[in-house]
C-alpha positions as CSV (number, residue, x, y, z in Angstrom):
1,X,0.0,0.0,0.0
2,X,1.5,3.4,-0.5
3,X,0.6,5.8,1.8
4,X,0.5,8.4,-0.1
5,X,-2.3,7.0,-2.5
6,X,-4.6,7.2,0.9
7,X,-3.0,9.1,3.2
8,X,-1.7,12.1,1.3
9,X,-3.2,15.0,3.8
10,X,-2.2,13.4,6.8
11,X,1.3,12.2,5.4
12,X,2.0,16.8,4.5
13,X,0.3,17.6,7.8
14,X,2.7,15.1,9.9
15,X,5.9,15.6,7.7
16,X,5.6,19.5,8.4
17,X,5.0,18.5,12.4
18,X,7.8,16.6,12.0
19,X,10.0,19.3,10.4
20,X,8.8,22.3,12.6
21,X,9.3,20.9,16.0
22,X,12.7,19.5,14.8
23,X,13.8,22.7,13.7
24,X,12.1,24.0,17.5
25,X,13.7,21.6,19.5
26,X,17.2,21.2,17.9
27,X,17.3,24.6,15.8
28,X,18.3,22.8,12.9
29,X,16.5,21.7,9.4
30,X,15.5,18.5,8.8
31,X,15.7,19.3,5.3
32,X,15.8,22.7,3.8
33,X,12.5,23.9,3.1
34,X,11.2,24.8,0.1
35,X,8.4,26.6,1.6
36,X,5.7,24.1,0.1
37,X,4.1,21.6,2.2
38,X,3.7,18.5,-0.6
39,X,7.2,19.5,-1.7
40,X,8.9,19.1,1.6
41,X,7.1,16.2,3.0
42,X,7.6,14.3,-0.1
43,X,11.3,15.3,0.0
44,X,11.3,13.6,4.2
45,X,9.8,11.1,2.9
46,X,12.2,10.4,0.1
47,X,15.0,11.3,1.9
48,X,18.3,9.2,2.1
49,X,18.8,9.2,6.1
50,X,15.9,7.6,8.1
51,X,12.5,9.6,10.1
52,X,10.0,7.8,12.2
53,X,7.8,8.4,14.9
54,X,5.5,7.1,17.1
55,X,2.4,8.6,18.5
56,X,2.0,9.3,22.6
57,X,-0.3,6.3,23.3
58,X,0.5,3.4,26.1
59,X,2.4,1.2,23.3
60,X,4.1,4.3,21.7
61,X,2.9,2.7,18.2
62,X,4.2,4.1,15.1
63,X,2.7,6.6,12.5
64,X,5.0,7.0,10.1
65,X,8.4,5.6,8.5
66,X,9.9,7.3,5.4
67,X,10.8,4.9,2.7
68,X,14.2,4.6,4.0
69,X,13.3,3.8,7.3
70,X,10.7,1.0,5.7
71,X,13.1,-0.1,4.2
72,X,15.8,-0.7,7.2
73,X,12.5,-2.4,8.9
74,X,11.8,-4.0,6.2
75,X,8.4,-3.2,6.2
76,X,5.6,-1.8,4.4
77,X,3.9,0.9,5.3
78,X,0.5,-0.8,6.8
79,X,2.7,-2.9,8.8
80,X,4.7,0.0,10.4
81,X,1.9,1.8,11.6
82,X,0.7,-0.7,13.5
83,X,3.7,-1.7,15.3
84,X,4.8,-0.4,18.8
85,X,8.2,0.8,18.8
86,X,9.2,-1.0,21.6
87,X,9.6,-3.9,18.7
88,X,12.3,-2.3,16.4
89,X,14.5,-3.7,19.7
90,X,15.5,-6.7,21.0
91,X,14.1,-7.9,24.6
92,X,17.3,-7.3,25.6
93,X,18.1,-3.5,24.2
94,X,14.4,-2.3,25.5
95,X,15.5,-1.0,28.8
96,X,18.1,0.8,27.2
97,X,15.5,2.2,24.8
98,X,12.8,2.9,27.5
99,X,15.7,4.9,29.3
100,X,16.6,6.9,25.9
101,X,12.7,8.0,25.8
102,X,12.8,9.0,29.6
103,X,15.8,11.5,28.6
104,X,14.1,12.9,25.7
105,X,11.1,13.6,27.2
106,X,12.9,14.7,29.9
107,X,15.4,17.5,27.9
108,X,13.2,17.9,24.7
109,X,15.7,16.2,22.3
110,X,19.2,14.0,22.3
111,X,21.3,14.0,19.4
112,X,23.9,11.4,20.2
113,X,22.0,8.2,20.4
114,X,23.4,4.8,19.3
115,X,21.7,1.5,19.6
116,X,20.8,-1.5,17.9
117,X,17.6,-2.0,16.3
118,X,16.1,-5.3,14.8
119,X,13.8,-5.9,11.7
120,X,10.6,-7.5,11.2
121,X,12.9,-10.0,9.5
122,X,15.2,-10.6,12.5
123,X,18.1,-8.5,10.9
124,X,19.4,-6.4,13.3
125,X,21.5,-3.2,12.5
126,X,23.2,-0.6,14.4
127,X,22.6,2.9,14.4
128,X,24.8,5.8,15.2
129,X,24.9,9.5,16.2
130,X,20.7,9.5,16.1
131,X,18.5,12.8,16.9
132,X,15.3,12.2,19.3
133,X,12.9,14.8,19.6
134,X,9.8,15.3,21.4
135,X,6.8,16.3,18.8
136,X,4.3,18.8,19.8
137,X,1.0,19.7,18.7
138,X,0.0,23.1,17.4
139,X,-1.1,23.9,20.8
140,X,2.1,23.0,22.7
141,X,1.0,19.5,24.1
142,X,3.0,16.7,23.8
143,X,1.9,14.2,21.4
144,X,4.5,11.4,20.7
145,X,8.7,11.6,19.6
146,X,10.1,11.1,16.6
147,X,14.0,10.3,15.6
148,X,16.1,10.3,12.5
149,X,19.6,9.0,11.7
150,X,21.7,8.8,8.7
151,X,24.4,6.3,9.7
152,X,23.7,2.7,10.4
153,X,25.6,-0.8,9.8
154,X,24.0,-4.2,9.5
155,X,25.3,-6.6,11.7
156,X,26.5,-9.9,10.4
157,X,28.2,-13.1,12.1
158,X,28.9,-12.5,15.9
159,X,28.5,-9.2,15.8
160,X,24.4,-9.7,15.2
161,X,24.1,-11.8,18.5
């Protein structure tokens, strides 16, 4: 399914969420903007490095992947939206993950998380050097984080245990 077929309104007014309370929190662009909604949220959503978020619900479940983060979770779109983030990490890395949320909601934003994350295949990868951020409605109240990251390494051999 491709989101932006069905989703096209939500997938502009979440991409320019994601963008303004990036630039809030961290005081850097996400992307340079063009100044046109479509433009720029089809531009995060093509972009090379990865974006996702998840919403402020009890399971924190995601709402939205760009392509290149699909593609690291080897997923499709209907599947990423309905998975809670807790499950792009092992068992074993989700204390460490819990404990990154707690400092970003906590400070607003991180930019020097590293971790590994697992697929919905099993393959795990490691991330480096990634940007948290709390997202905000228009309103100020806190309605779920987000993260991106441009450097990652698969994990192969003993290394992916």
């Amino acid at each position: 399914m491709d989101p932006w077929q069905t989703q096209r309104e939500w997938l502009v007014a979440h991409g320019t969420r994601l963008l303004e309370t990036h630039r809030l929190r961290t005081g850097r662009h996400l992307i340079e903007p063009t100044g046109e909604a479509l433009a720029d949220a089809l531009r995060l959503f093509q972009a090379p490095f990865a974006v996702v978020s998840a919403a402020a619900d009890d399971d924190q479940t995601l709402n939205y992947g760009n392509a290149t983060a699909l593609r690291l979770w080897e997923m499709d779109w209907a599947t990423l939206v309905k998975t809670p983030s807790r499950h792009t990490a092992e068992p074993v890395h989700r204390d460490e993950r819990a404990a990154l949320l707690r400092r970003v909601r906590e400070s607003g934003f991180i930019d020097d998380y590293s971790g590994i994350r697992i697929s919905s295949r099993g393959n795990r990868f490691r991330i480096a050097r990634a940007t948290v951020w709390n997202l905000t409605d228009e309103t100020g109240a806190h309605i779920g984080q987000a993260a991106t990251f441009s450097s990652w390494e698969p994990l192969t051999g003993k290394e992916a245990r």
